[in-house]
C-alpha positions as protocol buffer text, in pm:
chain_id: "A"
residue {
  index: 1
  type: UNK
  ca { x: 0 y: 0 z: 0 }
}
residue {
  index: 2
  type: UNK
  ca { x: 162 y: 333 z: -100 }
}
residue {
  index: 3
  type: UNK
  ca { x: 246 y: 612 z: 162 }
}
residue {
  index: 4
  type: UNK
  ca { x: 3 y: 875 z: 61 }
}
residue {
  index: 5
  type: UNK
  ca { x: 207 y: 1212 z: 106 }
}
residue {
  index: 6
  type: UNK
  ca { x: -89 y: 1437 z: 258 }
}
residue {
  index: 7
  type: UNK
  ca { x: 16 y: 1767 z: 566 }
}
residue {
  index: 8
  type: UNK
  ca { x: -163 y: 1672 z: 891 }
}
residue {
  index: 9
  type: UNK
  ca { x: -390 y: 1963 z: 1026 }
}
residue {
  index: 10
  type: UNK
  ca { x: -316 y: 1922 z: 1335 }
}
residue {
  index: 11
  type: UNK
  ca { x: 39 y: 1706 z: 1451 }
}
residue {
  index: 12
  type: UNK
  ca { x: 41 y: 1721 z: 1786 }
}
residue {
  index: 13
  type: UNK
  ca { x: -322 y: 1619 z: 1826 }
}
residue {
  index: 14
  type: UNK
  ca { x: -259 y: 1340 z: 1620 }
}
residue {
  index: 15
  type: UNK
  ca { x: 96 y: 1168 z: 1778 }
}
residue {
  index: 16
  type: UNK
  ca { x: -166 y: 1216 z: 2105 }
}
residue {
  index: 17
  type: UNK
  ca { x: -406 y: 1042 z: 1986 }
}
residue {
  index: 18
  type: UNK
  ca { x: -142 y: 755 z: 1870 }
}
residue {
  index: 19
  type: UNK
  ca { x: 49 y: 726 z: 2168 }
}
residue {
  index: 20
  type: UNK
  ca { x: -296 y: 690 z: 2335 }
}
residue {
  index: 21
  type: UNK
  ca { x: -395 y: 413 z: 2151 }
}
residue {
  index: 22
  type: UNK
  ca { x: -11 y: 220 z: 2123 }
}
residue {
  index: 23
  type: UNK
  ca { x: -46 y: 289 z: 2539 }
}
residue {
  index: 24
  type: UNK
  ca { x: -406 y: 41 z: 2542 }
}
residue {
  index: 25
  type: UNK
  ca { x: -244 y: -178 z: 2269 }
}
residue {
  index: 26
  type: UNK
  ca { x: 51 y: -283 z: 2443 }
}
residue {
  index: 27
  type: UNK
  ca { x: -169 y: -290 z: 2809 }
}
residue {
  index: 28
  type: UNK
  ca { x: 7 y: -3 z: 2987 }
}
residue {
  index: 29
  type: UNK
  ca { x: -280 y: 13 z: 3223 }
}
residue {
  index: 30
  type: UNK
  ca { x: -292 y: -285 z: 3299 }
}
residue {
  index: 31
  type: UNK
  ca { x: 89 y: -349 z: 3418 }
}
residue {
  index: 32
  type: UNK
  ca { x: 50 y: 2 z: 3544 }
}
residue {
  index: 33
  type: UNK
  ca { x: -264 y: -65 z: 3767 }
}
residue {
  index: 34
  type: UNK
  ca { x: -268 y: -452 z: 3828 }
}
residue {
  index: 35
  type: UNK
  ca { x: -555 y: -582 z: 3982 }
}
residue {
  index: 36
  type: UNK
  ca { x: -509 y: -780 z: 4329 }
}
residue {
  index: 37
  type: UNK
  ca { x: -739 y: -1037 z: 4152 }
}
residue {
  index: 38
  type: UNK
  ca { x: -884 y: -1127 z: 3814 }
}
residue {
  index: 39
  type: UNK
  ca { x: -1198 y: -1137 z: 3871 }
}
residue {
  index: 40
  type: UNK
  ca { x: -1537 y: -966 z: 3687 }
}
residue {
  index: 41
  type: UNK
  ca { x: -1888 y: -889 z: 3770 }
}
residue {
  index: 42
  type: UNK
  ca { x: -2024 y: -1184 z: 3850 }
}
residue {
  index: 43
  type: UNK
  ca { x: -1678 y: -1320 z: 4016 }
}
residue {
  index: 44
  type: UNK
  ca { x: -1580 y: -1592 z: 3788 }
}
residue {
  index: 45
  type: UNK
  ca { x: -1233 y: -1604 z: 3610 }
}
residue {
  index: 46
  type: UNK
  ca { x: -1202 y: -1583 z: 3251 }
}
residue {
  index: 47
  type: UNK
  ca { x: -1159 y: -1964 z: 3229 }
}
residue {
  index: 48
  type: UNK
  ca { x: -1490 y: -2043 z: 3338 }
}
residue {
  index: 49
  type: UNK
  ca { x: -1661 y: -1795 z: 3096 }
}
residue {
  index: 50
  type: UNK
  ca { x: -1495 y: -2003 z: 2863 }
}
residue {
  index: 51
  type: UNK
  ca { x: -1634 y: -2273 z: 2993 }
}
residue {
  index: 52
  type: UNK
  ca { x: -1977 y: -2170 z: 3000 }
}
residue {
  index: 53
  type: UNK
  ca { x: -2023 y: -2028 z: 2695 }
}
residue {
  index: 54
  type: UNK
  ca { x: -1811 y: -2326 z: 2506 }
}
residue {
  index: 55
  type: UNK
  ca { x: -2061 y: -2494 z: 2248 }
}
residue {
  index: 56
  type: UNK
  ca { x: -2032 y: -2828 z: 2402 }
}
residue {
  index: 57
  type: UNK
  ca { x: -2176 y: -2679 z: 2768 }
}
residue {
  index: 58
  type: UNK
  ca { x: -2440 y: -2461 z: 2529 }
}
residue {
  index: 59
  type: UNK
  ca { x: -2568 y: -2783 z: 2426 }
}
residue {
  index: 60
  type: UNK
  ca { x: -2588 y: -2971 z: 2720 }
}
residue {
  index: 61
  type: UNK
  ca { x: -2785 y: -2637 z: 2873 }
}
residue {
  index: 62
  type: UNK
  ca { x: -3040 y: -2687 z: 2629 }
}
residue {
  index: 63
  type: UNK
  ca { x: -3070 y: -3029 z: 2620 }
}
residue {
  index: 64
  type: UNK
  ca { x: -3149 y: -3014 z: 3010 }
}
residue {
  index: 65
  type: UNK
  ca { x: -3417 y: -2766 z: 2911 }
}
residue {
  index: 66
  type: UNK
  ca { x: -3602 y: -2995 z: 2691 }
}
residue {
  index: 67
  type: UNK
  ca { x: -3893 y: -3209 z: 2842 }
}
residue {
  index: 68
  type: UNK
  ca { x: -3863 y: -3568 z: 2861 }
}
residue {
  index: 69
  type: UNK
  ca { x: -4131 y: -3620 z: 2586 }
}
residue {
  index: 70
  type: UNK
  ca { x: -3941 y: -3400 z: 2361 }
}
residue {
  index: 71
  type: UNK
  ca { x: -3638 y: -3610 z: 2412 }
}
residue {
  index: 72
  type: UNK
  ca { x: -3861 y: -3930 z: 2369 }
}
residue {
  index: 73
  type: UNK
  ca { x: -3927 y: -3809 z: 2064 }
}
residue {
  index: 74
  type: UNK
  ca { x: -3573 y: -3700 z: 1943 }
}
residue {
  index: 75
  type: UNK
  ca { x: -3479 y: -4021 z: 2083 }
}
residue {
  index: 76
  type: UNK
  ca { x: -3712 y: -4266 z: 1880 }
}
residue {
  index: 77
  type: UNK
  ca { x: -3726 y: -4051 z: 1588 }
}
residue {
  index: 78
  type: UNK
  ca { x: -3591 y: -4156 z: 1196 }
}
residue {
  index: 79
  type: UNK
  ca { x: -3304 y: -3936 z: 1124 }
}
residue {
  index: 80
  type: UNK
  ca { x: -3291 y: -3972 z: 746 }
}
residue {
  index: 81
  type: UNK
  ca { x: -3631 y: -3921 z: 470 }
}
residue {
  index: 82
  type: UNK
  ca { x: -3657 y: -4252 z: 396 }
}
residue {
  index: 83
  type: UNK
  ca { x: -3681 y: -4393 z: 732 }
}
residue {
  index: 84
  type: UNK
  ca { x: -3996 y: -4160 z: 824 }
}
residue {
  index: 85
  type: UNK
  ca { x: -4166 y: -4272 z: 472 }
}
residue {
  index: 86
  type: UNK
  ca { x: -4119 y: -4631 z: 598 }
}
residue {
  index: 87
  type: UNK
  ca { x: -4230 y: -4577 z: 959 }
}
residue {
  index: 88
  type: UNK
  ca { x: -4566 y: -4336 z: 774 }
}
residue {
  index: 89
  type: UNK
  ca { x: -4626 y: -4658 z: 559 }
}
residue {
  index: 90
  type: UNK
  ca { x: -4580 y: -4913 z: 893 }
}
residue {
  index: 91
  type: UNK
  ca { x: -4836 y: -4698 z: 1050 }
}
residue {
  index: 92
  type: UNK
  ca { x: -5097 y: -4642 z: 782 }
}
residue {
  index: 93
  type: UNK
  ca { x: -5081 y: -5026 z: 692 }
}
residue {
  index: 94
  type: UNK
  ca { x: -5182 y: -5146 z: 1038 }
}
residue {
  index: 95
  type: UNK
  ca { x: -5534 y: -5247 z: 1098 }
}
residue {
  index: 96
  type: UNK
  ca { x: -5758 y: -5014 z: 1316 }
}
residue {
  index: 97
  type: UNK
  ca { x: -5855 y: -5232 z: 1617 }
}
């Protein structure tokens, strides 16, 4: 990408505003102010956030949501087209008692 040759307004301003920004980049603040503990909010670490929103522990939450009918049904179900056209046809062809 070529260096486009264009006069600043204002320079000052501008090398302020970068060494603001290199200062959060490189975490000044943070060595500068270190916290006694990493903690948030709530009070758990950054490794169980990761842990709770991982996709694996997403899934398992909503699996415990679902009623036990719903997973009956998930359960006993035919996972691919032809296997519900058989089980339609199993059903229809039974005599009505």
């Amino acid at each position: 990408m070529p260096l486009l040759n264009q006069n600043i307004a204002e320079p000052e301003a501008c090398d302020q505003m970068y060494e603001s920004l290199a200062r959060l980049h490189s975490n000044y603040y943070k060595h500068k102010y270190p916290r006694p503990r990493d903690t948030t909010f709530s009070g758990l670490s950054v490794e169980e956030y990761k842990l709770i929103l991982s996709t694996d522990t997403l899934e398992e939450f909503k699996e415990m949501n679902k009623g036990m009918w719903k997973k009956l049904q998930e359960k006993f179900a035919p996972k691919s087209p032809e296997e519900k056209h058989k089980t339609w046809a199993r059903v229809l062809s039974r005599p009505r008692t």
